[in-house]
Rosetta silent file (secondary structure, phi, psi, omega in degrees, C-alpha in Angstrom):
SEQUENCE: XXXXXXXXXXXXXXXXXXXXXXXXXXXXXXXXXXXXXXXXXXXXXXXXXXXXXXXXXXXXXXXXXXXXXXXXXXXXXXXXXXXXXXXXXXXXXXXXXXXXXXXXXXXXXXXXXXXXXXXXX
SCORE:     score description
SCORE:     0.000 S_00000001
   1 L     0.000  134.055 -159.785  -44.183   82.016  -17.364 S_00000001
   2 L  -109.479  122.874  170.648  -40.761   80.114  -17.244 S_00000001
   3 L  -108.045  116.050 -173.980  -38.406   82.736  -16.683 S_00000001
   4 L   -80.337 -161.213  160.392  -34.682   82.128  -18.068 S_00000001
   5 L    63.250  -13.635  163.062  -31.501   83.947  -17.581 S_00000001
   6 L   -60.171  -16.975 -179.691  -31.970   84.338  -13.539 S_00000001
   7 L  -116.275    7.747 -176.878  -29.310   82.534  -13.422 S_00000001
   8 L   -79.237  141.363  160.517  -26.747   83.970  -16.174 S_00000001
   9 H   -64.889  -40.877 -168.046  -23.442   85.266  -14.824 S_00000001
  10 H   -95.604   -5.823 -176.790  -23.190   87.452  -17.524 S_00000001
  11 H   -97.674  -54.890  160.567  -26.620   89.048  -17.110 S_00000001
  12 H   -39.804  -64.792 -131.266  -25.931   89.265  -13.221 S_00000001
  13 H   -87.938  -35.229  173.879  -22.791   91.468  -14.120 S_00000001
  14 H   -48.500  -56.647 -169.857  -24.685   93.429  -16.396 S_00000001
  15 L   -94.730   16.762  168.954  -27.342   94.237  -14.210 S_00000001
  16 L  -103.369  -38.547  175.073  -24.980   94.886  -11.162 S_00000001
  17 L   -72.119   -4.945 -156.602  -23.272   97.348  -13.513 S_00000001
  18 L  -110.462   -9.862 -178.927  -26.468   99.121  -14.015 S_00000001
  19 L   -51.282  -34.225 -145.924  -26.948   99.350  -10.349 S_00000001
  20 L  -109.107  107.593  177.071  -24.745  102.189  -10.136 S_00000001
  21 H   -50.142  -41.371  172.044  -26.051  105.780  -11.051 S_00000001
  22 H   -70.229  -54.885 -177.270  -22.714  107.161  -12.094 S_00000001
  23 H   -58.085  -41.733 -167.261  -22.488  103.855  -14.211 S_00000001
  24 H   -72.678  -49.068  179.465  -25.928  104.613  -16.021 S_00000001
  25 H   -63.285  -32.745  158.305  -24.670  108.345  -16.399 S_00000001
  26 H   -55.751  -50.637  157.102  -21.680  106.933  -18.236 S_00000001
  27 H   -56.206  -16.419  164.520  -23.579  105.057  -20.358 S_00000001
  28 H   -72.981  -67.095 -168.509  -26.308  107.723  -21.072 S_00000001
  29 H   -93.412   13.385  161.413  -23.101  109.650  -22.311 S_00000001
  30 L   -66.543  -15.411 -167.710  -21.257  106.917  -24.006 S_00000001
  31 L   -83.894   -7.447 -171.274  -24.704  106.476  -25.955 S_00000001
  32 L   -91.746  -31.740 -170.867  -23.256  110.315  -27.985 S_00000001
  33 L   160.386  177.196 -172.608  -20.396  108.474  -28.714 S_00000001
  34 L  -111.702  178.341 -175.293  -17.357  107.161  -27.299 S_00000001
  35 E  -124.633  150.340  174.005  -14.832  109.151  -24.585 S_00000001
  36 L   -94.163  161.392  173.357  -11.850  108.768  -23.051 S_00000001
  37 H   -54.995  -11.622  159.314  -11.926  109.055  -19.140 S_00000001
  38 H  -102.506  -29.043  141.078  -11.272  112.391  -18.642 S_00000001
  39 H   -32.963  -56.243  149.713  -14.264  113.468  -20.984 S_00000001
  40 H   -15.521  -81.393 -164.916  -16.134  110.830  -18.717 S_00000001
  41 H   -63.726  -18.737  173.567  -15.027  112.104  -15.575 S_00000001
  42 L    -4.966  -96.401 -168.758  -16.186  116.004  -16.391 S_00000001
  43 L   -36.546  -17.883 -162.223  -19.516  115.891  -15.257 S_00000001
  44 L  -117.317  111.286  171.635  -18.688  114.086  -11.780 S_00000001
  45 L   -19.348    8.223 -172.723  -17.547  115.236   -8.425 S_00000001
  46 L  -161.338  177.910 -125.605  -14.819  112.818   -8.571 S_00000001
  47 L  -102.082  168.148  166.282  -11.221  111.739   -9.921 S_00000001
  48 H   -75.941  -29.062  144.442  -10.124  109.818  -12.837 S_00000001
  49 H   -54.726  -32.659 -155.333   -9.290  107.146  -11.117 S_00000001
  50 H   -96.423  -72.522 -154.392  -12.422  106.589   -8.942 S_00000001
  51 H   -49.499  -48.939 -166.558  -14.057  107.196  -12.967 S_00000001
  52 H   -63.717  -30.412 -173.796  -11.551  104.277  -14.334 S_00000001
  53 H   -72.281  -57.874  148.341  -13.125  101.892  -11.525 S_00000001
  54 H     4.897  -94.635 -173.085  -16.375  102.753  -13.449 S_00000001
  55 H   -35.496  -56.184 -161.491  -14.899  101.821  -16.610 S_00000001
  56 H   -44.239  -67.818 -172.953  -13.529   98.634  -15.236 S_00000001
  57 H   -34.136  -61.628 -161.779  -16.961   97.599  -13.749 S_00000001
  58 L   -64.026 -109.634  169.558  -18.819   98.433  -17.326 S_00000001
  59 H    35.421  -80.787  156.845  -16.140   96.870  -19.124 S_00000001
  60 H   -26.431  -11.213 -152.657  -16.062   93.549  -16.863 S_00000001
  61 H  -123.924  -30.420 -151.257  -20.144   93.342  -17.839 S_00000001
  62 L    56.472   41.424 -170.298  -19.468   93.932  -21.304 S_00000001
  63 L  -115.277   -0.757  172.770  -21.504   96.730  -21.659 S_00000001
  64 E  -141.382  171.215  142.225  -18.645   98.940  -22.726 S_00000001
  65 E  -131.355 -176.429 -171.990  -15.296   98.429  -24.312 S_00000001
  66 E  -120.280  149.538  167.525  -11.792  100.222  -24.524 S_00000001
  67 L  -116.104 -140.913 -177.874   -9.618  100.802  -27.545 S_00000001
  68 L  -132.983  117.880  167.871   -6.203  102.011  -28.196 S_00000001
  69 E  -142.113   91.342 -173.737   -5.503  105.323  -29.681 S_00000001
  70 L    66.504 -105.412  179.512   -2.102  106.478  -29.149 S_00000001
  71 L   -96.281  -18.404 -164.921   -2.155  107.278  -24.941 S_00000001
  72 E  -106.070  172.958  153.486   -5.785  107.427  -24.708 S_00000001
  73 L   -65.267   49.212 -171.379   -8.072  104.521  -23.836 S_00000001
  74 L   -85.409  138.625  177.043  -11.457  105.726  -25.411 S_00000001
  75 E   -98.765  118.514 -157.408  -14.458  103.751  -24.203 S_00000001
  76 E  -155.946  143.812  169.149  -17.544  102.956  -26.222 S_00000001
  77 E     4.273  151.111  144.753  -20.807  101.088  -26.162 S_00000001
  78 L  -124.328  109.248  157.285  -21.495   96.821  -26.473 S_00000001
  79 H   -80.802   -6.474  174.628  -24.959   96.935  -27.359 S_00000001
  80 H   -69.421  -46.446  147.488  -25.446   93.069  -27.015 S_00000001
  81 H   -29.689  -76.921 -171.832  -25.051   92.657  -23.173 S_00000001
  82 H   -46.918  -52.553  170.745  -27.897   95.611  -22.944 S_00000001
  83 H   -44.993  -31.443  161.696  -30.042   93.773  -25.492 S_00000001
  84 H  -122.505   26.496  151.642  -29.930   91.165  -23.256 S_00000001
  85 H   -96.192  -11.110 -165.885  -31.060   92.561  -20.039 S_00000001
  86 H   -95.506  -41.974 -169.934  -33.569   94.285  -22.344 S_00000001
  87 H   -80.838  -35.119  165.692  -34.785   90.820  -23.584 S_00000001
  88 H   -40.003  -92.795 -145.303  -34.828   89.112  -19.666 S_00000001
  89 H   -43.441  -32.235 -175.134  -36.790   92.328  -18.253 S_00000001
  90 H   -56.787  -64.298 -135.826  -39.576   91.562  -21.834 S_00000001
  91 L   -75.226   11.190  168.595  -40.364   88.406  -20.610 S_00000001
  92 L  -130.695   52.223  157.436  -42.388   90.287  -17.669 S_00000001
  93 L   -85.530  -28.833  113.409  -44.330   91.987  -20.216 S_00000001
  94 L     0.882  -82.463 -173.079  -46.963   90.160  -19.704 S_00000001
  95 H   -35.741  -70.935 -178.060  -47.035   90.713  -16.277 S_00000001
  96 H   -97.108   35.753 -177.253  -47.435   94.245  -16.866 S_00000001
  97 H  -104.729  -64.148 -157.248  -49.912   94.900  -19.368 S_00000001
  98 H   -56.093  -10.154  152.387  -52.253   92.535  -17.294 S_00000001
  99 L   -52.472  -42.937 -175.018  -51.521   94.710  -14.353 S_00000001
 100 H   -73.214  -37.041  152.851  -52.263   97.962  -16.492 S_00000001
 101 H   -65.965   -5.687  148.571  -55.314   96.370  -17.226 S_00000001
 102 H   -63.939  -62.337 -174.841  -56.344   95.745  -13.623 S_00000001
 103 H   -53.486  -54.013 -176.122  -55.643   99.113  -12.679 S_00000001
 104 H   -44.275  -50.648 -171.771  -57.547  100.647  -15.982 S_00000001
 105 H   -68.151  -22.717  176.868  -60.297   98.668  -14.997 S_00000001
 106 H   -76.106  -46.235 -176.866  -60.523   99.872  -11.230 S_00000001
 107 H   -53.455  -63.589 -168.074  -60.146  103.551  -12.416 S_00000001
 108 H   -70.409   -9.180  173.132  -62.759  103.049  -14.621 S_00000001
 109 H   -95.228  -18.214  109.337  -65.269  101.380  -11.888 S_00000001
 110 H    31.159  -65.925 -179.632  -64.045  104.104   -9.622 S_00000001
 111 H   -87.723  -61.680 -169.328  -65.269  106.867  -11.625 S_00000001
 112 H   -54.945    7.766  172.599  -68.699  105.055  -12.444 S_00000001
 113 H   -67.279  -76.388 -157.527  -68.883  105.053   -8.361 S_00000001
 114 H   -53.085  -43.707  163.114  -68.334  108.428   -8.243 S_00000001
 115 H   -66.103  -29.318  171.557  -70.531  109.703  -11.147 S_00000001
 116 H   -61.502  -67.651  166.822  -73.219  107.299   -9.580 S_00000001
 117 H   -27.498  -70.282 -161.386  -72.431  109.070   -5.757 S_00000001
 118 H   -53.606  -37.536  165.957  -73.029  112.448   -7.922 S_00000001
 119 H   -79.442  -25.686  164.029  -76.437  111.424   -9.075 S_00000001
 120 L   -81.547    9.121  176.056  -77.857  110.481   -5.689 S_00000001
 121 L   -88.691    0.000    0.000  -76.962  113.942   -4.319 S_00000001
């Protein structure tokens, strides 16, 4: 398996943005629709500033952008960026059906141990 994109800048930023828990929780509620940063900061223990550094980060990644609406700044989804950390992470799909199929198969000689142990009792 040749694996591309280890080496994209723009996938690094992405997946450096995603890094962040508080970043993911913005983006979980950016996925309703979009907010300005004090909707944003609600939920979180911490200021609208510290939230705007957030923004920056997603922003910088392209995973969100900002518009203009009078004073506020409302922030809202790039689904293309995601799409492609979603299409990297596929390419070890592979990987991890033939894992799931290792395991299935151990489970299942596992139990015919065990029902075998149960008959020799």
């Amino acid at each position: 398996m040749r694996l591309s994109g280890y080496d994209n800048p723009d996938l690094n930023a992405v997946f450096a943005a995603l890094a962040d828990p508080t970043r993911r929780a913005i983006l979980a509620r950016l996925c309703e629709g979009e907010a300005n940063v004090r909707d944003l900061a609600e939920p979180f223990e911490m200021s609208q500033p510290a939230v705007s550094k957030h923004l920056k980060v997603l922003e910088a990644s392209g995973l969100i952008e900002r518009g203009q609406v009078g004073q506020s700044r409302p922030a809202y989804l790039k689904a293309a960026p995601m799409k492609e950390a979603v299409d990297w992470m596929e390419q070890f799909s592979r990987f991890w059906s033939g894992s799931f199929d290792q395991l299935d198969a151990l489970l299942e000689t596992m139990k015919s141990s065990e029902k075998d142990d149960l008959k020799d009792e």
